[in-house]
C-alpha atoms as one frame of an Amber mdcrd trajectory, in Angstrom:
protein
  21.866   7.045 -31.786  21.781   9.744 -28.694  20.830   8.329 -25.304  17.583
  10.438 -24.110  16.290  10.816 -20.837  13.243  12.023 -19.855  12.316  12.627
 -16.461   9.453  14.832 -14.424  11.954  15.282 -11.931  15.496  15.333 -13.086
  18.004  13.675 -10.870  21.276  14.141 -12.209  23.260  10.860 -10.614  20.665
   9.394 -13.517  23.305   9.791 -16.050  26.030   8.161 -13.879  24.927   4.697
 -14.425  26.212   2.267 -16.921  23.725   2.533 -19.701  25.938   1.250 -22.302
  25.423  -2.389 -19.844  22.363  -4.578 -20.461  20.620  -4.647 -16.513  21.675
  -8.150 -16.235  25.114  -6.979 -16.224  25.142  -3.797 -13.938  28.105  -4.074
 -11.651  27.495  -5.350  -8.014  28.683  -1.585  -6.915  25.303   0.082  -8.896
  22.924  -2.732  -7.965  21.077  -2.551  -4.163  20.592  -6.022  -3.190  16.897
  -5.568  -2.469  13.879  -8.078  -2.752  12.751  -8.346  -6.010   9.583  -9.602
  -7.399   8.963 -11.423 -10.256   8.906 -10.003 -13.944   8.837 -10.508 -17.281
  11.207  -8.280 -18.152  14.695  -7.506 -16.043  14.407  -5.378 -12.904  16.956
  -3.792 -10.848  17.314  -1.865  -7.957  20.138   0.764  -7.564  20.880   3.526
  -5.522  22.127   6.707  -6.713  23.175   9.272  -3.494  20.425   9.267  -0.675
  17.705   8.170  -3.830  16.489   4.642  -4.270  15.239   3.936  -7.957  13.852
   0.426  -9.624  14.761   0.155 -13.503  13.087  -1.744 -16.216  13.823  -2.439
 -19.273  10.914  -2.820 -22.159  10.300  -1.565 -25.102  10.428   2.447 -25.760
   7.008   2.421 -26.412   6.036   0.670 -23.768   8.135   2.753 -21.240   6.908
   5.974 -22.502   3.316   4.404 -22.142   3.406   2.841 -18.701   5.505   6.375
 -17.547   2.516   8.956 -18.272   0.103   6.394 -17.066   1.817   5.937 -13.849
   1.871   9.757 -14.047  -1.930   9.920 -14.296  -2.167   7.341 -11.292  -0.132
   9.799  -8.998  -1.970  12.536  -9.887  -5.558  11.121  -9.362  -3.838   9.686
  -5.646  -3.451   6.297  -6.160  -1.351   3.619  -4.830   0.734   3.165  -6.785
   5.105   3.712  -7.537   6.239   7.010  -8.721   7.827   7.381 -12.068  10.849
   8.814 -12.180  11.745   8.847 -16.006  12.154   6.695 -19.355  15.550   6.067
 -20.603  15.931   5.399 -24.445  18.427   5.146 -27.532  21.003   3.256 -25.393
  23.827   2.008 -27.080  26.463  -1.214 -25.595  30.117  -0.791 -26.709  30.053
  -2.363 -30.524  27.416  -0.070 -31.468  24.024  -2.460 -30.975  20.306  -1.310
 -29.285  19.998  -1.930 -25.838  16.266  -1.946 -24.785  14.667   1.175 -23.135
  14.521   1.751 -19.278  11.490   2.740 -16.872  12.312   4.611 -13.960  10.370
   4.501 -10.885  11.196   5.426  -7.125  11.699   2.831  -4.627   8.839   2.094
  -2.577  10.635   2.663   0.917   9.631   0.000   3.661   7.859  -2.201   0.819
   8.319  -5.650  -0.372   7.211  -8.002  -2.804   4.480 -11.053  -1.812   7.424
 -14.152  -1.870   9.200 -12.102   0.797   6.765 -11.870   3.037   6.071 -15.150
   3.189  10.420 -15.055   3.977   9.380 -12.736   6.868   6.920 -14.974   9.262
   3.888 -15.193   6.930   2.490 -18.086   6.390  -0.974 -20.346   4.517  -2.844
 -18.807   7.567  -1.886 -15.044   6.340  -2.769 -15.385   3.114  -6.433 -13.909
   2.965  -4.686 -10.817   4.458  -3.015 -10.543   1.542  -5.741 -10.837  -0.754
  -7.649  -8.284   1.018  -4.773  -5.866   0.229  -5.365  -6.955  -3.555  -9.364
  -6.518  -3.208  -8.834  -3.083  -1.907  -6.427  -1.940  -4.785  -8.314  -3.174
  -6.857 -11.696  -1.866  -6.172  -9.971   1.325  -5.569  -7.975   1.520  -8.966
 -11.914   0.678 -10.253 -13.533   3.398  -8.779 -11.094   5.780 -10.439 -11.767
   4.687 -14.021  -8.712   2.438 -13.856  -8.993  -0.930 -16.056  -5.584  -3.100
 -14.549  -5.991  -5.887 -17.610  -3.005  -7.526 -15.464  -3.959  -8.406 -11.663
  -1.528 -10.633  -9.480   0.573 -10.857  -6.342   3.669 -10.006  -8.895   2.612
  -6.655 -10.368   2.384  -5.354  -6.581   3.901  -4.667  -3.516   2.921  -4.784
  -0.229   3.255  -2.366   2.681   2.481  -3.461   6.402  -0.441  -1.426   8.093
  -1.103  -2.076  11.396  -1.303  -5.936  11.437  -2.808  -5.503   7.633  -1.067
  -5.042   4.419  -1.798  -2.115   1.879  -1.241  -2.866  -1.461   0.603  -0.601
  -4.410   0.534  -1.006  -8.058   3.683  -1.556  -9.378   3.535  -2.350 -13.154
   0.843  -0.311 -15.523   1.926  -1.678 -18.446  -1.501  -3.371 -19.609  -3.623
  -0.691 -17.409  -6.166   1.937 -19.336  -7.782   4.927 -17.807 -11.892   5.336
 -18.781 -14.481   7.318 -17.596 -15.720   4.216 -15.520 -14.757   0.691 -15.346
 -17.912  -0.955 -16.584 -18.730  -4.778 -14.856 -17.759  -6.385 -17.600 -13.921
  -5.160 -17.709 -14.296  -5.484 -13.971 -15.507  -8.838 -14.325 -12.573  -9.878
 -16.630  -9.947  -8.254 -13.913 -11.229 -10.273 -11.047 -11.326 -13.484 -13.292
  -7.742 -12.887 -14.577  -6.668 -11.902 -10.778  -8.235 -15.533  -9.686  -6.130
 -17.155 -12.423  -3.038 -15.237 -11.823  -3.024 -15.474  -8.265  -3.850 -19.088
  -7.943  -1.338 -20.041 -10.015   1.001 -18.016  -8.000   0.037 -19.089  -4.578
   0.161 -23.121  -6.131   4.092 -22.030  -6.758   4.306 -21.111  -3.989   3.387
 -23.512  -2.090   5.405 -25.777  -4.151   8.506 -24.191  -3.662   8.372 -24.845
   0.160   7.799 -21.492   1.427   4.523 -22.105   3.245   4.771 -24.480   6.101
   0.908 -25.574   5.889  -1.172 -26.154   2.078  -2.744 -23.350   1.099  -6.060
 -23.927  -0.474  -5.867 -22.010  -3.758  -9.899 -22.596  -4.266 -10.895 -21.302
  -1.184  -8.298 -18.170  -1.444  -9.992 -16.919  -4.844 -13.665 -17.397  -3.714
 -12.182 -15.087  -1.241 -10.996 -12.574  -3.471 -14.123 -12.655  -5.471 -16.567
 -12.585  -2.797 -14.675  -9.428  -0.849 -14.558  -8.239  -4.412 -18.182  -8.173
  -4.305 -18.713  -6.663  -0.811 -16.253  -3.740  -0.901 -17.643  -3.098  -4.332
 -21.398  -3.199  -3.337 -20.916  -1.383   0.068 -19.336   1.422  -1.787 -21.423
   1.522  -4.784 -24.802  -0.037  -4.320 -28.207   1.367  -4.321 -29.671   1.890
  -0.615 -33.613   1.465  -0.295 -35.513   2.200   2.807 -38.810   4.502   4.273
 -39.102   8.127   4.894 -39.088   7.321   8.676 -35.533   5.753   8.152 -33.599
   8.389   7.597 -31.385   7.863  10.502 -29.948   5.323   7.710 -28.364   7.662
   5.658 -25.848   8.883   8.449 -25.440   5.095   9.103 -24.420   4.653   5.362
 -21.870   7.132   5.651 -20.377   5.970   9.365 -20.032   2.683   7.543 -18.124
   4.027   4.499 -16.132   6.010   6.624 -15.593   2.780   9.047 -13.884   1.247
   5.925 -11.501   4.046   5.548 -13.594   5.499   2.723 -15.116   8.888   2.397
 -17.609  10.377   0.480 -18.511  13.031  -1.999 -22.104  13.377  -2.097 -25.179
  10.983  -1.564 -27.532  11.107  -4.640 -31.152  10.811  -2.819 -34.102  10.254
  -4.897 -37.524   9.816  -3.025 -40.995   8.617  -4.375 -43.603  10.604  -5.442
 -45.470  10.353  -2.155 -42.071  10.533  -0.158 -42.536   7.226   1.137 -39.338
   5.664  -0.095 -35.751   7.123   0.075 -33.142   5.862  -2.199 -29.492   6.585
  -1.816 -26.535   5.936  -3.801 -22.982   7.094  -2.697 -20.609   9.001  -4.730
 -16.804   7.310  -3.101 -14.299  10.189  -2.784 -11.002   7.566  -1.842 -10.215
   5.016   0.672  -7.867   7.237   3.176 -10.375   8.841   5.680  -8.218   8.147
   8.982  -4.991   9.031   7.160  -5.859  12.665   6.528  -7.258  13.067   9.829
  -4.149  12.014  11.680  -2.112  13.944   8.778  -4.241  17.264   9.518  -3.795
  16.538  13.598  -0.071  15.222  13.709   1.708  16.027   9.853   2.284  12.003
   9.859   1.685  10.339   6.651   0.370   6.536   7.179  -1.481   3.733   5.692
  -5.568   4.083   6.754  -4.940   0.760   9.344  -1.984   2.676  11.037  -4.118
   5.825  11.296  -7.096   4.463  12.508  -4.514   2.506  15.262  -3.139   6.225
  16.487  -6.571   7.730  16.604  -7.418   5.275  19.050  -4.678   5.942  21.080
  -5.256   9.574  20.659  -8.524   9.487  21.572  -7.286   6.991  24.975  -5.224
   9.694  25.845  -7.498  12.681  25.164 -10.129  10.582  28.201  -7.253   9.368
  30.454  -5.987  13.589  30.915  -9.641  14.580  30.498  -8.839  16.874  27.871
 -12.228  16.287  24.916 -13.272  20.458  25.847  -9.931  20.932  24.687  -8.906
  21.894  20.862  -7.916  18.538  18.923  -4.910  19.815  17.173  -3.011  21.152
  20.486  -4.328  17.886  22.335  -2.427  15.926  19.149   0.186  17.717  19.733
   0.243  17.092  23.032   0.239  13.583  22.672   2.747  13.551  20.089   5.289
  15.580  22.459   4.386  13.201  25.541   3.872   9.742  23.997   4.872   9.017
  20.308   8.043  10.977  19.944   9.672   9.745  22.949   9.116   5.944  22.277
  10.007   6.938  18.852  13.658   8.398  20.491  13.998   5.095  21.999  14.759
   2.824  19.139  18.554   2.495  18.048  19.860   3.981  15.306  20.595   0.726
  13.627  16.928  -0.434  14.095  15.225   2.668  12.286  15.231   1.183   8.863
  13.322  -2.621  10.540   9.821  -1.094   9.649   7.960   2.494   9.767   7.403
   4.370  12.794   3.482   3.675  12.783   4.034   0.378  12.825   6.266   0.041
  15.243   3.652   1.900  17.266   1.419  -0.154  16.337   3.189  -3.251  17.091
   3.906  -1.622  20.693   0.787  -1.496  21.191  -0.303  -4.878  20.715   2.881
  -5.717  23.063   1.488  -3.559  25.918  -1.829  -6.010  25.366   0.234  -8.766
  25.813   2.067  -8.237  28.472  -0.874  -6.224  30.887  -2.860  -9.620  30.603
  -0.083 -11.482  31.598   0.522  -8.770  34.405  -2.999  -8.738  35.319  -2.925
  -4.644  35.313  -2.063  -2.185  32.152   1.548  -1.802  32.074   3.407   1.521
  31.215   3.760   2.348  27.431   7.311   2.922  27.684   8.048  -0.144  29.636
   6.325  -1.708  27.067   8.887  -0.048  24.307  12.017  -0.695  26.276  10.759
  -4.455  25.655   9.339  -4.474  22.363  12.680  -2.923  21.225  15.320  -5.104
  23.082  13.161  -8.926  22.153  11.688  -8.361  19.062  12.376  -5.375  17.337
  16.126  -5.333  16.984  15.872  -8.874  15.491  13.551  -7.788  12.484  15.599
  -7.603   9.092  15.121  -4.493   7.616  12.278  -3.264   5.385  13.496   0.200
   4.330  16.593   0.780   2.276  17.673   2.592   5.231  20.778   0.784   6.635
  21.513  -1.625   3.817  24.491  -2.041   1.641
């Protein structure tokens, strides 16, 4: 039987690695020792030149399946990993089938849920992550996308400003429609609850929580910010034709969440007494393409929202709001970000993104100016954010590890 490969982007190194080797056996020279989640099927992580790539094997169905929908997700813009190929018709040395191989790219400065709770995060945290999960998920709904498999394992987690963002990582039971109607929705929040509890309950009884986490109260969680995100983006608005002032509140609110929108459907009475509203949800990622169109910086919504701020702090400290937003960005960038950027050490580049570090700066400058009793400099501020606390962080990129 002939090996195939097929690949939307073709990376050469592909054919390099020992295919003829079940994944449990790939040499410790191929493998990246990375954090792993958990899976039903073997996972590894390997790195061929400057390229990081996860492989799965499955069945060649499967593969092929889970491939083109991943395709599909990346397409429509969701989070979610990017497929890099499907491997089939390998072959170990006697002769016999080894399963196919998925593909996907490395999430850079990602990790799965049980190594965050490695990293510092604790019972306290855990609603944080959940909220990750509720956004995914209502997001993955919104685009027609039925998950069928929801849980802490099929996703990994990237920080975002004190938040988490979530990605989809395995598609494998996922279907695209038209529109997720309640019902499926219904059954992927129930089967989330399940999943998750039983995961957090492992957890927790593996020792890697310091306090109990109370799996009840974590799923009515899930389910009622479920609920919320999901009405608050979708629901019907009611109100009087001397309300209208409500329908730019609607979309300041939507946009507050990160969200933006498409168009408003507006229906009104027959007497134009009542006004009702119903918003069609473009994507969360409002803040992120405004700081991408002002700075070129891609970054999660939470880190966006974070440099806005301090955009707009030091657009009114230099008195500059007459002045065009993209050369006051750049301005900013030139003066502030890129220098504190230039201050971290080489060997601390790969401990987590540059927006969060930012972020994280920030919160340090809090700190300290209220234990100072005045606002202390920025870069003061990253000289010791850097030397404490930053250089200690393990890495979260594959930058810098063997």
């Amino acid at each position: 039987m002939a090996m195939r490969i097929v690949a939307s982007r073709p990376d050469p190194a592909v054919l390099t690695l020992p295919w003829h080797l079940p994944l449990e056996e790939w040499p410790e020279d191929v493998v990246v020792p990375l954090p792993r989640g958990l899976s039903r099927h073997v996972v590894r992580i390997v790195r061929l030149n400057s390229s990081v790539y996860a492989v799965k094997e499955t069945h060649g169905d499967i593969a092929f399946r889970e491939y083109r929908m991943l395709r599909d997700l990346q397409r429509m813009g969701m989070p979610s990993v990017v497929p890099q190929g499907v491997v089939t018709g390998r072959e170990d040395a006697d002769g016999e089938e080894l399963p196919a191989a998925l593909i996907t790219r490395h999430l850079q400065f990602s990790l799965p849920y049980r190594s965050l709770f490695s990293r510092g995060m604790d019972a306290e945290h855990v609603p944080t992550l959940i909220d990750a999960i509720v956004v995914l998920l209502v997001r993955l709904h919104l685009a027609g996308f039925y998950w069928g498999d929801v849980s802490l394992s099929n996703v990994l987690f990237r920080r975002d400003a004190g938040a988490l963002a979530a990605y989809l990582v395995d598609a494998e039971t996922g279907e695209l429609h038209e529109s997720v109607g309640d019902r499926l929705r219904d059954y992927d929040i129930t089967v989330g609850c399940e999943n998750i509890f039983a995961e957090l309950m492992d957890l927790s009884a593996s020792g890697a929580v310091q306090k109990e986490i109370d799996g009840f109260a974590i799923i009515e969680h899930l389910r009622t910010r479920y609920e919320a995100l999901w009405n608050e983006l979708t629901g019907l608005e009611e109100f009087r034709a001397d309300e209208m002032w409500r329908i730019e509140q609607r979309v300041e609110r939507l946009n507050d969440l990160g969200f933006d929108v498409d168009e408003l459907d507006i229906v009104t009475d027959l007497g134009g007494d009542t006004i009702r509203i119903q918003p069609k949800v473009v994507d969360l990622g409002h803040h992120a393409r405004e700081i991408r169109d002002l700075t070129g910086m891609s970054v999660e919504d939470n880190q966006a929202r974070r440099l806005l701020n301090d955009l707009a702090a030091f657009t009114a400290h230099f008195d500059l709001g007459r002045e065009d937003r993209h050369l006051v960005a750049s301005r900013w960038m030139h003066d502030v970000f890129e220098p504190i950027m230039a201050m971290i050490p080489p060997d601390a580049t790969g401990k987590l993104e540059p927006a969060e570090v930012f972020h994280e700066i920030l919160e340090h400058r809090w700190y300290l100016s209220e234990r100072a009793g005045h606002e202390v400099d920025i870069k003061e501020t990253a000289r010791d954010y850097i030397d404490r606390f930053l250089t200690t962080r393990a890495d979260e990129a594959i930058a810098g590890q063997e």
